[in-house]
C-alpha positions as CSV (number, residue, x, y, z in Angstrom):
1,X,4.5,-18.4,35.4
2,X,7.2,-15.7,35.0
3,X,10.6,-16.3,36.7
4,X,10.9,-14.0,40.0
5,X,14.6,-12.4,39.6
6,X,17.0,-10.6,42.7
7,X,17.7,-7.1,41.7
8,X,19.4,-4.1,43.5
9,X,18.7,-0.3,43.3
10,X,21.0,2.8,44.8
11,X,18.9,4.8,46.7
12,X,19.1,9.0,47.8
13,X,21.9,8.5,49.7
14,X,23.8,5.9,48.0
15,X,22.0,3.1,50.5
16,X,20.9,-0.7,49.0
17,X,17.4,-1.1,48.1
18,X,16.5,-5.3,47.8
19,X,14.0,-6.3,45.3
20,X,12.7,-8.5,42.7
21,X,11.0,-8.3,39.7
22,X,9.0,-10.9,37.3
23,X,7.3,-10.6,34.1
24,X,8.9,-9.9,30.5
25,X,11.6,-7.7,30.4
26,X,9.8,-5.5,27.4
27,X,6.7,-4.9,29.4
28,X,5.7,-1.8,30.7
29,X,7.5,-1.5,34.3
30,X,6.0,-1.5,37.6
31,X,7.4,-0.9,40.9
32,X,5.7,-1.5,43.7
33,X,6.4,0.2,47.0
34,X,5.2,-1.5,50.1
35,X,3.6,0.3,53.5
36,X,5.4,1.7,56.8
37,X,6.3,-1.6,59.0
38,X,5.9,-3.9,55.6
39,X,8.5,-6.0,53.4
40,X,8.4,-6.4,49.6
41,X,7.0,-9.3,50.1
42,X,3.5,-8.0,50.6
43,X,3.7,-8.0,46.7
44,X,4.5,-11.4,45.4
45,X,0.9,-12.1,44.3
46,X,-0.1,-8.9,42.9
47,X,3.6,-9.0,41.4
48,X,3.2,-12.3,40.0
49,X,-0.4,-11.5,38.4
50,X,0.9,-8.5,36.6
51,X,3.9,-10.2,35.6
52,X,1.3,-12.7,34.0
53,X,-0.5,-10.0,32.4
54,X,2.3,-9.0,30.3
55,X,4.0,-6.0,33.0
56,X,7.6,-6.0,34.6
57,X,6.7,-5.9,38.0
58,X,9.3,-4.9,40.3
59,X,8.8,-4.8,44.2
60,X,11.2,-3.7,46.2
61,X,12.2,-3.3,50.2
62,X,12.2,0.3,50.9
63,X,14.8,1.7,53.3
64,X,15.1,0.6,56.6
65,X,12.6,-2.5,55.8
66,X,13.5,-6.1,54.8
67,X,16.8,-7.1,52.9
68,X,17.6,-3.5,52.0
69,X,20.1,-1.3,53.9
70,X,19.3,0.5,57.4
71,X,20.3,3.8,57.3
72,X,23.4,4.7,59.1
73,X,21.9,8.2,60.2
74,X,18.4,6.9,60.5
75,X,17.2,9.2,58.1
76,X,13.3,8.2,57.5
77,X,11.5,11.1,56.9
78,X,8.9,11.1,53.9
79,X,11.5,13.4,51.8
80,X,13.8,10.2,52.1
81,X,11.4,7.6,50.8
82,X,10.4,9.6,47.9
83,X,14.4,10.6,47.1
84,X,14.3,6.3,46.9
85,X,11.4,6.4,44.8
86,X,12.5,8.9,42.0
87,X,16.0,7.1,42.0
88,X,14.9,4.0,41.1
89,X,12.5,5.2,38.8
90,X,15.2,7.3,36.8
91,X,17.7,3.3,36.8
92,X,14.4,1.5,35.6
93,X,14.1,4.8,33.0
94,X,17.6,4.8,31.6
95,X,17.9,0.8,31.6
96,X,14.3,0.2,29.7
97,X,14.0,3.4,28.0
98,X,10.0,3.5,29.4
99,X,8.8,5.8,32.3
100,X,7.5,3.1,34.9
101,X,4.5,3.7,36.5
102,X,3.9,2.8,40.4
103,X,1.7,1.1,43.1
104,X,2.3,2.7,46.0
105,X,0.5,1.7,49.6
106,X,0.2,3.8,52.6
107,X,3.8,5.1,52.9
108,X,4.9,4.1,49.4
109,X,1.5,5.8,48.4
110,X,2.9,9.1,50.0
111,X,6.4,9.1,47.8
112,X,4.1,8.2,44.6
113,X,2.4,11.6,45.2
114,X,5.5,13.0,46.8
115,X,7.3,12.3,43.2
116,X,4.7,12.6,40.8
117,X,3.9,15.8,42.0
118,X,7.3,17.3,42.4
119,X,9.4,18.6,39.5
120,X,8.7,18.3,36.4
121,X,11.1,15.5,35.3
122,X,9.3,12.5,33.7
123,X,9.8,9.7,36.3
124,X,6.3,8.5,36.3
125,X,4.0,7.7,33.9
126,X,1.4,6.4,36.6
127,X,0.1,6.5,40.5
128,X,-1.9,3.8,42.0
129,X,-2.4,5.1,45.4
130,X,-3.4,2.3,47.8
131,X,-5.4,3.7,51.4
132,X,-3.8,6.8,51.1
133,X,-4.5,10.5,50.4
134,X,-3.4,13.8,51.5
135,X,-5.3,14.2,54.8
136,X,-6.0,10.8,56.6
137,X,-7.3,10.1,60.0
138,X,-5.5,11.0,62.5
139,X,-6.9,8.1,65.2
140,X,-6.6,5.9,62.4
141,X,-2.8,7.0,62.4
142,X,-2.1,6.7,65.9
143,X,-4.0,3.0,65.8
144,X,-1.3,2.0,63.1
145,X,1.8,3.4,64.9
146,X,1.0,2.1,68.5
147,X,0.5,-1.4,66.6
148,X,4.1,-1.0,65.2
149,X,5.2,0.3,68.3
150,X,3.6,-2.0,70.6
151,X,6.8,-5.1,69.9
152,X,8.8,-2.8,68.6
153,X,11.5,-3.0,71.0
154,X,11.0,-6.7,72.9
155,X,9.3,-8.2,70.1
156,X,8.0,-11.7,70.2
157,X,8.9,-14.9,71.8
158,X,7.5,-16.8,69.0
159,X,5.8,-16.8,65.6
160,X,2.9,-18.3,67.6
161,X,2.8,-14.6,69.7
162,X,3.4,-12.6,66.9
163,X,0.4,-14.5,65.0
164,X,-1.9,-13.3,67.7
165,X,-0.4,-10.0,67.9
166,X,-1.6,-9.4,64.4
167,X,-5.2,-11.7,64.5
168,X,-6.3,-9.0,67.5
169,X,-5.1,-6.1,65.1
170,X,-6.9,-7.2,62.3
171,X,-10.0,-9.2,63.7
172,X,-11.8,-9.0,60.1
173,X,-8.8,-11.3,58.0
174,X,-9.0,-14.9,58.6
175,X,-5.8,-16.4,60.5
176,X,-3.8,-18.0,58.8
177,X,-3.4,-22.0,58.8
178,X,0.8,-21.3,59.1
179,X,3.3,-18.7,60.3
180,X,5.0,-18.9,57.0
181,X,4.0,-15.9,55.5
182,X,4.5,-13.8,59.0
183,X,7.8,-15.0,58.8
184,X,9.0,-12.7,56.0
185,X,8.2,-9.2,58.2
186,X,10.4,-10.9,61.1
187,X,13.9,-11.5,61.7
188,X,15.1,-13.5,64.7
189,X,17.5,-11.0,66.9
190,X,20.7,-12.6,68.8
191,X,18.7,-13.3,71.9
192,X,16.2,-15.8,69.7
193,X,13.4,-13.3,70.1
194,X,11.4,-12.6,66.6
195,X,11.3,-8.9,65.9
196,X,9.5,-6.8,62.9
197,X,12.0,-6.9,60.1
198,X,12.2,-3.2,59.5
199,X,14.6,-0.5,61.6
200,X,12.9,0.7,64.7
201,X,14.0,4.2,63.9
202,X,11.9,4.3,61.4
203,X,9.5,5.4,64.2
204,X,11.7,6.3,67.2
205,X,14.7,7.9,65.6
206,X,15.6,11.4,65.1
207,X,14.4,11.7,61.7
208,X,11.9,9.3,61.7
209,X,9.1,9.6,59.9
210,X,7.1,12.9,59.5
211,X,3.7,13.7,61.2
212,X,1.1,14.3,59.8
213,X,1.7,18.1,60.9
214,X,-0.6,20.7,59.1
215,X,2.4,22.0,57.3
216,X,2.9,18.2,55.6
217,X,-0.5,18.2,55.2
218,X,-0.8,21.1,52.6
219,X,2.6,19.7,51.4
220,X,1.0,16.7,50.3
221,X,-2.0,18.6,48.8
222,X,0.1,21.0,46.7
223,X,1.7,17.9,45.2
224,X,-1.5,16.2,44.5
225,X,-2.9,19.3,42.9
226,X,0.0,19.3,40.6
227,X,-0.4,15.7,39.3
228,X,-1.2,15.0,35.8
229,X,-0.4,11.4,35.3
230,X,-2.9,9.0,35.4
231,X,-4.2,8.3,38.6
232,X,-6.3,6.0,40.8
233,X,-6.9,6.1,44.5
234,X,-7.7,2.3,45.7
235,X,-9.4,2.0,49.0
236,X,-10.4,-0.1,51.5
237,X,-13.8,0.2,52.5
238,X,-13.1,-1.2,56.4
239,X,-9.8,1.4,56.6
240,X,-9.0,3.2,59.7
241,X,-7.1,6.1,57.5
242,X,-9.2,6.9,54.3
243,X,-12.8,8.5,54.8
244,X,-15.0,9.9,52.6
245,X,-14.5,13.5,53.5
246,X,-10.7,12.5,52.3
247,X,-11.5,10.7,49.3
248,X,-13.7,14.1,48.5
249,X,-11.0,16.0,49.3
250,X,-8.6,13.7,46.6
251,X,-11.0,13.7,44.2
252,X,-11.4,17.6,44.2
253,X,-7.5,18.1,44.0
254,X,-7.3,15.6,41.4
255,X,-10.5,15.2,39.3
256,X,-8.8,13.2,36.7
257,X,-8.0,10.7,39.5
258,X,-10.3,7.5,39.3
259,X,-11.3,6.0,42.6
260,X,-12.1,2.4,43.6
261,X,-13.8,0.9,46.7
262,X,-12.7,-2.8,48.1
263,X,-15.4,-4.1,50.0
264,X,-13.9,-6.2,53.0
265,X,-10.6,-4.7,53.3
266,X,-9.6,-2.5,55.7
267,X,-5.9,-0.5,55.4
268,X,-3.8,-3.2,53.9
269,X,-6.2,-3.5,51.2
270,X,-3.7,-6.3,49.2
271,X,-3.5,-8.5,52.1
272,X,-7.3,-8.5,52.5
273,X,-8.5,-9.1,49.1
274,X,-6.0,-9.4,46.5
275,X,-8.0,-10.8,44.4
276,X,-10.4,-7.9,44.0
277,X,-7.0,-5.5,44.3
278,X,-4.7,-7.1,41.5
279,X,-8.3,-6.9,39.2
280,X,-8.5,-2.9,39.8
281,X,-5.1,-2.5,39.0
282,X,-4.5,-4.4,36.5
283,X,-7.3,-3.0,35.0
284,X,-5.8,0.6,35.2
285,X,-2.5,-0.5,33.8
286,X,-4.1,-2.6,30.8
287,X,-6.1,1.0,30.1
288,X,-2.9,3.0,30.0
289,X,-0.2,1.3,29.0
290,X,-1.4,-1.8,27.3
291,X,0.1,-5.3,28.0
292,X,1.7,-8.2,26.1
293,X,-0.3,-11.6,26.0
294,X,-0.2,-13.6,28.7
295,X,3.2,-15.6,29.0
């Protein structure tokens, strides 16, 4: 197995982005950008199968989330994340010479069209939108956020709480055996209390996140119209967000776009079957852009 190495990216407004990356360092680049309320760490075992598979994975915090920097202003509106997005993509650019392509879920998801469909400068060479599209539902959205919100502020007294927090939230995953892997979306604040590892503000601040308003909305399907990279939506078939009135929708804006189903999985479609997830997109990738042999 590939070596997992630190790496740090300058973001919109000059703020740290954390992340690591594994693979050969002449394979076609990947980033990986994690959900709303997620950590990079929701990549390692996709990251380390396409690593495998000959790609430079890199998976990084987004702002606000994990090791990278909160934002002084708390500026987290979609524009933000998808400034992030297309400065790291031009660093990997200049540094490797090759246009990375990107797995983007849920939030990340919304900067990959965000980008792709912006300007015409050649920062992608790929989408992989995971549970996301231009129009979601909107009780699927306010199921998500009032999960975020529910500990935002008092979070848990222990791993053991927070663990059942999240078993009630998604009563179709198994629970797992350890806290371990919880541990790396929390951070425990000065009064011992374990809190989501991402800035609050993200949600509550002034320029939190966007709604999705109308006008953001038709935003999001101008840019999706405009997309001529190669493309794949990847959904689950138990999410809350993607219907298939939406997926119709995506499809129509972007007919090139290839679509795939994962049976069992609801939003965080990684989390619930990787296995099944790290085959479609790897399978993408390999059809694109090629890969090395296996190290």
């Amino acid at each position: 197995m590939s070596s997992v190495r630190a790496l740090n990216f300058t973001g919109a407004h000059g703020n740290r982005l954390a992340g690591e990356e594994t693979g050969p360092s002449d394979g076609h680049p990947v980033i990986l950008l994690h959900g709303g309320g997620q950590t990079r760490h929701a990549w390692q075992e996709t990251g380390a199968r396409l690593g495998r598979d000959g790609f430079r994975a890199i998976w990084i915090d987004q702002r606000g989330h994990g090791d990278s920097a909160w934002d002084p202003q708390g500026r987290y509106r979609f524009a933000e994340f998808a400034g992030d997005l297309a400065c790291v993509a031009r660093a990997i650019r200049g540094d490797t010479g090759r246009v990375p392509a990107v797995v983007g879920a849920s939030l990340g998801g919304i900067a990959t069209m965000m980008v792709a469909g912006g300007p015409s400068e050649d920062l992608l060479s790929g989408g992989i939108l995971v549970d996301i599209t231009p129009s979601v539902n909107p009780q699927g959205v306010d199921r998500i956020t009032g999960f975020m919100l529910a500990h935002a502020g008092e979070g848990f007294a222990s791993i053991e709480e927070a663990a059942d927090a999240v078993a009630a939230y998604l009563p179709h995953r198994s629970r797992p055996r350890s806290g371990t892997g919880l541990l790396k979306n929390l951070r425990q604040a000065d009064n011992g209390r374990y809190v989501w590892h991402w800035d609050p503000r993200f949600l509550t601040g002034p320029q939190s996140v966007d709604a999705m308003t109308p006008m953001f909305r038709q935003q999001m399907v101008d840019a999706t119209r405009r997309i001529e990279i190669p493309l794949m939506l990847v959904r689950g078939t138990l999410s809350e967000l993607v219907q298939d009135s939406h997926v119709a929708e995506f499809v129509a804006l972007a007919p090139h776009a290839e679509v795939t189903d994962v049976r069992d999985a609801g939003h965080m479609v990684a989390g619930d079957r990787n296995d099944i997830f790290a085959d479609a997109v790897t399978g993408f990738l390999q059809r694109h852009f090629g890969c090395l042999e296996k190290s």
